[in-house]
C-alpha positions in Angstrom: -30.1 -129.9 -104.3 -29.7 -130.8 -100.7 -28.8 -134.2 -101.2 -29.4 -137.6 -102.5 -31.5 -141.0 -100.9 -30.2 -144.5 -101.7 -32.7 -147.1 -101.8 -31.8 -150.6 -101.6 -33.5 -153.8 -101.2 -31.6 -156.8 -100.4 -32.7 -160.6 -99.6 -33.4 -159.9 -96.1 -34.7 -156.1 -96.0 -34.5 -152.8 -97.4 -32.2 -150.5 -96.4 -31.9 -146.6 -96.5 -28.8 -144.6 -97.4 -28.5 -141.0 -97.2 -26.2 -137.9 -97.8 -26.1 -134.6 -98.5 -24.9 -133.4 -101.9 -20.8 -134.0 -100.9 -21.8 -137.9 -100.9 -19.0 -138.4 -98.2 -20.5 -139.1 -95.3 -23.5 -141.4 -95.6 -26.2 -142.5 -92.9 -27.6 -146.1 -92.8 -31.2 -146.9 -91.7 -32.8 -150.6 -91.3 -33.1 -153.0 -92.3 -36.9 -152.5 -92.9 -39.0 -155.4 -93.1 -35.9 -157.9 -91.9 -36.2 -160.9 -93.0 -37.9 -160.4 -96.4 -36.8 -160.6 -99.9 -36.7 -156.7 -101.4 -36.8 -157.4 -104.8 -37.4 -153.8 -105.3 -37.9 -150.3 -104.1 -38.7 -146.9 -106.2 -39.7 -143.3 -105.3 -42.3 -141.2 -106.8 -41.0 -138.4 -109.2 -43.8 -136.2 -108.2 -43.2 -136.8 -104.6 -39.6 -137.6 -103.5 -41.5 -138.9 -99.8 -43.7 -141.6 -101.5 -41.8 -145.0 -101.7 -43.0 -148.1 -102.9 -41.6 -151.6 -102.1 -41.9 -154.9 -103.4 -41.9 -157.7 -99.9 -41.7 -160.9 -101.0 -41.5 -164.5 -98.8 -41.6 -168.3 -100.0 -43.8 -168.4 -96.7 -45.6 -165.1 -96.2 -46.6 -164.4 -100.1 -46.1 -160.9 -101.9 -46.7 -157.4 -99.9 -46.5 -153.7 -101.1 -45.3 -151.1 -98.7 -46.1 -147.6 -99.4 -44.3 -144.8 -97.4 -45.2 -141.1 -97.3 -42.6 -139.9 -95.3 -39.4 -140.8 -96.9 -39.2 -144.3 -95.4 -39.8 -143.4 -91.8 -43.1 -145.4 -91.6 -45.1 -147.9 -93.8 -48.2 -148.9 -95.1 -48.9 -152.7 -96.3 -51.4 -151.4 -99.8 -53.1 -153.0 -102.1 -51.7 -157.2 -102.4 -54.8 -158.4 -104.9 -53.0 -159.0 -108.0 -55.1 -160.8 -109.9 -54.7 -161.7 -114.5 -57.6 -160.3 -115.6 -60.3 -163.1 -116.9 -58.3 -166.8 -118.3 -55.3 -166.4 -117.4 -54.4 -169.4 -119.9 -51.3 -171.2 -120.4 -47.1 -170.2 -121.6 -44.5 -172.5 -122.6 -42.7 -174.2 -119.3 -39.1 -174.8 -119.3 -39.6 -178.2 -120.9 -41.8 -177.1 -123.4 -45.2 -178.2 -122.1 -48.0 -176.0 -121.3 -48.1 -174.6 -118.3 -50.6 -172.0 -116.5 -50.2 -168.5 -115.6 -49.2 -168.4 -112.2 -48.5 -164.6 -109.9 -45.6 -165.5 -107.8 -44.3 -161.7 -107.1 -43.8 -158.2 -108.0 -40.6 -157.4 -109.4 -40.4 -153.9 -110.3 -42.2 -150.7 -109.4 -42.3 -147.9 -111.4 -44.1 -144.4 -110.4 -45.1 -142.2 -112.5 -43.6 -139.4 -113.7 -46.3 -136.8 -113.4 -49.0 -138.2 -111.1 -47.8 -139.4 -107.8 -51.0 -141.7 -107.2 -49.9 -143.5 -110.2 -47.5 -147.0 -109.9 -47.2 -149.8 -112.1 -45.8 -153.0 -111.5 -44.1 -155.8 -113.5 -44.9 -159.7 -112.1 -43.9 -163.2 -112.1 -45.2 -164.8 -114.3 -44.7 -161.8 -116.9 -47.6 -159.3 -116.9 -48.2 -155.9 -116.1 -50.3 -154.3 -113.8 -51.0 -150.7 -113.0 -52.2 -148.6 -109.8 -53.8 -145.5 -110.0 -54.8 -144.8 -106.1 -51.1 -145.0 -105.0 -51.2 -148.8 -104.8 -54.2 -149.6 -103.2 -55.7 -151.2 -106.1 -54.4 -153.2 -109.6 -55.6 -153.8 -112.9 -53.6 -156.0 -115.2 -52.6 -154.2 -118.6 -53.7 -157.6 -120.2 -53.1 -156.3 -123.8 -49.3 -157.6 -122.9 -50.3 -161.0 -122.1 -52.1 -161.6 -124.5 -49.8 -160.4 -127.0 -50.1 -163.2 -130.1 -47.1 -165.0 -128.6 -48.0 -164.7 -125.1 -48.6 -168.6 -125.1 -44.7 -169.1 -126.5 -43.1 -167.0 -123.5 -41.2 -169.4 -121.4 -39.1 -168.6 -118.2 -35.3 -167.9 -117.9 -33.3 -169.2 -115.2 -34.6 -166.5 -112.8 -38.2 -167.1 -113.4 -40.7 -165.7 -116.4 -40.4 -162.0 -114.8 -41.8 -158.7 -116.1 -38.2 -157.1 -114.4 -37.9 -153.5 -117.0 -40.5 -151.2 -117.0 -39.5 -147.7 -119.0 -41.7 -144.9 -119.3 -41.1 -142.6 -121.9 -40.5 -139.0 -120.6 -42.4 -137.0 -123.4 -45.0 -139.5 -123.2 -46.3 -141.6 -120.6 -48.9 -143.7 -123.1 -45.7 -145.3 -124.4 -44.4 -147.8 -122.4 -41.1 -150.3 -122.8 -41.5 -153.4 -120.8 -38.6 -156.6 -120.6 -39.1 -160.2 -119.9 -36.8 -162.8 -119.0 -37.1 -164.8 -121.6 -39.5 -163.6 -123.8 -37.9 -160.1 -124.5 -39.0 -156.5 -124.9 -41.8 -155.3 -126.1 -43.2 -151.5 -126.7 -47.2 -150.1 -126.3 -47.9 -146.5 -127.6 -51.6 -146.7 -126.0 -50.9 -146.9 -122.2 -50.3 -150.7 -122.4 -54.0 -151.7 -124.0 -52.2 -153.1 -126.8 -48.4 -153.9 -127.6 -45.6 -154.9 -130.3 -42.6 -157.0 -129.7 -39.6 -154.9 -130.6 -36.9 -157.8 -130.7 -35.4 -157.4 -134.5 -32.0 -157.3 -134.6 -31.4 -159.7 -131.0 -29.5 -162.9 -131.4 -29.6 -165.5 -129.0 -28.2 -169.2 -129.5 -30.1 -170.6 -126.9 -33.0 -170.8 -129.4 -33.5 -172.3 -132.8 -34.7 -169.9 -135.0 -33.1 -167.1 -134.4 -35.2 -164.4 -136.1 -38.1 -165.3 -133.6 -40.2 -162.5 -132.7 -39.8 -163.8 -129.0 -37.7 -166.0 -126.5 -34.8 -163.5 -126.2 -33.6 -163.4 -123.0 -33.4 -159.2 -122.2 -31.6 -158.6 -119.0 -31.8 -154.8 -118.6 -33.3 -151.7 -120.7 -32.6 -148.3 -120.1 -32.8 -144.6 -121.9 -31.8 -140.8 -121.8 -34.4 -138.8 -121.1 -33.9 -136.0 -123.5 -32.9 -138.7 -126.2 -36.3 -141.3 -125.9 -35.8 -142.9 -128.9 -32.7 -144.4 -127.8 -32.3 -147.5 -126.2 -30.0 -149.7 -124.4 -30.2 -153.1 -123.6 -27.8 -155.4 -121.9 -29.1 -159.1 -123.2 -28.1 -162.8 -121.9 -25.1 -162.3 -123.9 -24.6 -158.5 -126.1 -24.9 -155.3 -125.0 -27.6 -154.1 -127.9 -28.7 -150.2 -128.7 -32.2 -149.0 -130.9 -31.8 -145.7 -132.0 -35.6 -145.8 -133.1 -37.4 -146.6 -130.4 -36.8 -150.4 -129.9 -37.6 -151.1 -134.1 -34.2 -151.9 -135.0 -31.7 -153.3 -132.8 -27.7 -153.4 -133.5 -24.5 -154.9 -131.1 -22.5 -152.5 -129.3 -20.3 -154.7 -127.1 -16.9 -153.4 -128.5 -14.1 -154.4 -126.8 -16.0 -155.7 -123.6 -14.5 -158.6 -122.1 -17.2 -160.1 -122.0 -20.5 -159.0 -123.3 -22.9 -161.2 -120.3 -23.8 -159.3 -118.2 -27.2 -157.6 -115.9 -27.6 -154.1 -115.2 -26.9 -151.3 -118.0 -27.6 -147.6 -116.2 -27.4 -144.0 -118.6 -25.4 -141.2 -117.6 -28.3 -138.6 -115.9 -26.5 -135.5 -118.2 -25.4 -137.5 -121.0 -27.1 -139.4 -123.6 -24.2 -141.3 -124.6 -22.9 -142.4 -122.0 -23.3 -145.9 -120.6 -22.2 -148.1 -117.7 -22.4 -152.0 -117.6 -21.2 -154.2 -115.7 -19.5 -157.8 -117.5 -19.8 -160.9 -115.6 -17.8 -163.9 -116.7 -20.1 -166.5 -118.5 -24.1 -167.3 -118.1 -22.5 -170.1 -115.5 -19.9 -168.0 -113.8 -21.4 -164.9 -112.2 -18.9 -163.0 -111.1 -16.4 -160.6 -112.7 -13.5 -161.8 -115.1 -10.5 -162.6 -113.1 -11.9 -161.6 -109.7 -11.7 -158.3 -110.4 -14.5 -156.4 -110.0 -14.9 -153.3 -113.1 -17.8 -151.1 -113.7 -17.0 -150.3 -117.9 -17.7 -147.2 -119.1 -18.6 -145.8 -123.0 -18.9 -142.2 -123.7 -19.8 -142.8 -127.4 -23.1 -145.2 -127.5 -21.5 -148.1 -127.0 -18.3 -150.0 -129.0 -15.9 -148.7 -127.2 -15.7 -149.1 -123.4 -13.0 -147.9 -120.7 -13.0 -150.4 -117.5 -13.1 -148.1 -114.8 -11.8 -149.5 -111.1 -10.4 -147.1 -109.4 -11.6 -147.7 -105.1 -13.0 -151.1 -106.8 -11.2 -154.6 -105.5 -9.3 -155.9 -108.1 -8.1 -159.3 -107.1 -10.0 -162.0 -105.4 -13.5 -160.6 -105.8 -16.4 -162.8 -107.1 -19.5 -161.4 -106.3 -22.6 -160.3 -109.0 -24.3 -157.5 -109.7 -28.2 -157.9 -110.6 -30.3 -156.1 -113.0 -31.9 -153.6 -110.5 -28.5 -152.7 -108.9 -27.5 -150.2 -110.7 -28.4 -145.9 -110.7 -27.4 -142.7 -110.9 -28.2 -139.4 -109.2 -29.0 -136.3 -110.9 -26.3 -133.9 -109.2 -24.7 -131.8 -111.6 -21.6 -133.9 -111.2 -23.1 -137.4 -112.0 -23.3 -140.0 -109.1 -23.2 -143.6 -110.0 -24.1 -146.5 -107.3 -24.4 -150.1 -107.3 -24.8 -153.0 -105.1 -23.4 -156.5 -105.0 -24.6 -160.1 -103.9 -21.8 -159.8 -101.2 -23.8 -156.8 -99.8 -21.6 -154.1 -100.4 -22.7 -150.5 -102.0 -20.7 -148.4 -103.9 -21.0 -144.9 -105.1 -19.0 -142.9 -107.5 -19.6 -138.9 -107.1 -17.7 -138.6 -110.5 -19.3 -140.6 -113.6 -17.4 -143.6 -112.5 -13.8 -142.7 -112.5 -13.4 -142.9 -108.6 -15.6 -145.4 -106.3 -16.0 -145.7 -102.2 -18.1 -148.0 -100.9 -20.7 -147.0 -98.4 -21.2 -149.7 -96.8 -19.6 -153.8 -97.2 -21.6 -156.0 -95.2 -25.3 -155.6 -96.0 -27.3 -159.0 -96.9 -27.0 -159.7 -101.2 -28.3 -156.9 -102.6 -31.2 -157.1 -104.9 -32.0 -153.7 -106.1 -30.5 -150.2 -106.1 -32.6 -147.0 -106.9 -31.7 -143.1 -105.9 -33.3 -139.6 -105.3 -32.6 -136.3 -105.9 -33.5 -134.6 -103.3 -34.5 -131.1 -103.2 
C-alpha cells in the first residue's frame, strides 16, 4: 500500500489529507467548496478516485459533488431527490403530524462492488439509491413506509437517515439508523424492511419495549464477522451478535456510556473505539479531558487511551461521522473534533498526533487505502 487519503468535511468545506504509508508527514488540500456545510464525504471501494460529497447551505439548498480524480476536480450530479409518490406525514417533536420534508443528504455510501452504485441517507429519514454514479435517485420507499414510519419523530439533530451499512457478503442486506426512530435491517436491497430495536432502552420514551423511537447514534461492523453489530445509542453502547435481532449493553466500565461515533478495528473483529461525551446536555469529554476508549473483547471492558491527546482543559465533541480507520497492516485510527482539529493514531490507538488543529468544526471523517 502506498498510502492512505483523509477525507473530511467540516461546516465550511471539505478538506483533503494525505500521506504515504509512514502517516508522518501529511499534506493538506482546500478547503473545497468554502463556505458550505460538508456533512459528508465517501470514496468508492471499486475506485479509490471516485468521491462523493454531501454540500449543504440554509441558503443554496443540497448539492452532490462527484470527483473522478481523487478530489482534484468536481462535478455538481444528480440534486433531484424526490419521496417517491405521498410522501405523508411522521410525528413532530410535539407530537402533531407533520409532513415529510427533504432537507439534506447526510451520508453517502458507495458500493462495494460496482463503482456507479451510491446510496444516500436524508433528512427527513429515507433512503435513496444511485446507480449511474449519482446522476439520478430513486427512494428505497419500502423504509418509509415501514408500519411505523408515521411514529418516527426527530432527535435534537433533525429526523436523519445518518448510518448506512452494507453487508460485505451481501449487498441486498442493508442496516440503516435514524435519529430517533432507530435501526432497521432489509435482506431484499431495501424494497422491504424490519426494525431490529429489541433489546434498546431509552428513558426518553414511555414504553420502552417500542419497536421504534430509539435514538441510535452510530452502527458499525467487522467485515469478516457481518453478523456482529455495534451500536453507540443516546445513552449505551449496545452489540447484536445476530444480525441486529437481539441487542445486549456493553458499556462496562465507560465513564459515561453517551456518546456518537463507534468505529471497528479494520483487522480485528473485537475491537472497538468510542468516544464518551459527558451528558446529552454537556457535549464534551468528562473532565476536559479528551480520551478515545478502547475494548479488545466486544465491549464491557474498555481501556481510555490518551496518549498525544489533551488532557486538561479540552471541551470539544466528536460527531457520529468522525471517526475511521485505515486498512494498513498496522491499524490507523483518525478522528476529528468540533474545534477543527484531526487526529490519527498509526497504532490502534495507543499513540495520537494531530494532523492538523485549526480546521472549521469538523463534521465527518472517512479514509482510503490507497494502492
Amino acid at each position: 500500500m502506498s498510502g492512505v487519503r483523509v477525507l473530511v468535511g467540516t461546516r465550511k468545506g471539505a478538506f483533503i489529507l494525505t500521506s504515504d504509508a509512514a502517516r508522518t508527514q501529511w499534506t493538506v488540500n482546500g478547503p473545497h467548496f468554502p463556505g458550505w456545510e460538508m456533512y459528508h464525504l465517501k470514496g468508492s471501494p471499486v475506485d479509490p478516485n471516485r468521491i462523493y460529497a454531501s454540500q449543504s447551505s440554509g441558503w443554496f439548498g443540497q448539492l452532490i459533488q462527484r470527483s473522478d480524480d481523487g478530489g482534484a476536480t468536481w462535478t455538481a450530479v444528480g440534486n433531484e431527490l424526490r419521496y417517491d409518490g405521498d410522501a405523508g406525514t411522521h410525528m413532530w417533536y410535539d407530537g402533531t403530524p407533520h409532513p415529510w420534508e427533504f432537507t439534506r443528504v447526510w451520508h453517502l455510501e458507495p458500493s462495494r462492488t460496482d463503482r456507479d452504485v451510491v446510496y444516500a441517507g436524508v433528512e427527513d429519514a429515507a433512503l435513496f439509491k444511485s446507480v449511474d454514479g449519482g446522476m439520478t435517485w430513486t427512494e428505497l420507499a419500502g423504509l418509509r413506509r415501514h408500519g411505523s414510519g408515521a411514529e418516527w419523530q426527530p432527535g435534537a439533530g433533525g429526523m436523519c437517515l445518518h448510518t448506512i451499512v452494507l453487508d460485505p457478503a451481501d449487498e441486498r442486506r442493508i442496516y440503516v439508523a435514524i435519529s430517533a426512530a432507530g435501526a432497521f435491517r432489509s435482506t431484499d436491497g431495501g424494497e422491504t424492511w424490519t426494525a431490529i430495536n429489541k433489546g434498546l432502552r431509552s428513558g426518553e420514551i414511555p414504553d420502552q419495549d417500542s419497536e421504534v423511537g430509539h435514538c441510535v447514534h452510530r452502527i458499525d461492523m467487522h467485515p469478516s464477522n457481518p453478523q456482529r453489530l455495534y451500536m453507540q445509542k443516546h445513552w449505551d453502547v449496545m452489540r447484536s451478535d445476530d444480525g441486529g435481532d437481539q441487542w445486549y449493553e456493553v458499556s462496562g466500565n465507560l465513564p459515561t456510556d453517551f456518546g456518537f461515533p463507534i468505529q471497528v478495528h479494520a483487522h480485528e473483529p473485537e475491537t472497538v473505539y468510542v468516544v464518551p461525551i459527558a451528558s446529552d446536555a454537556h457535549h464534551f469529554p468528562p473532565d476536559g479531558k479528551l480520551r478515545v476508549y478502547r475494548s479488545r473483547t466486544g465491549g464491557n471492558t474498555w481501556e481510555p487511551l490518551t496518549n498525544g491527546l489533551p488532557q486538561q482543559d479540552c471541551y470539544v465533541n466528536v460527531l457520529r461521522e468522525a471517526m475511521a480507520v485505515d486498512t494498513l497492516d498496522s491499524c490507523g485510527v483518525y478522528f476529528g473534533t468540533t474545534g477543527g482539529q484531526v487526529y490519527v493514531s498509526r497504532d490502534s490507538g495507543d499513540h495520537w498526533d494531530a494532523i492538523v488543529h485549526d480546521l472549521p468544526p469538523v463534521l465527518s471523517v472517512e479514509v482510503q487505502t490507497l494502492p
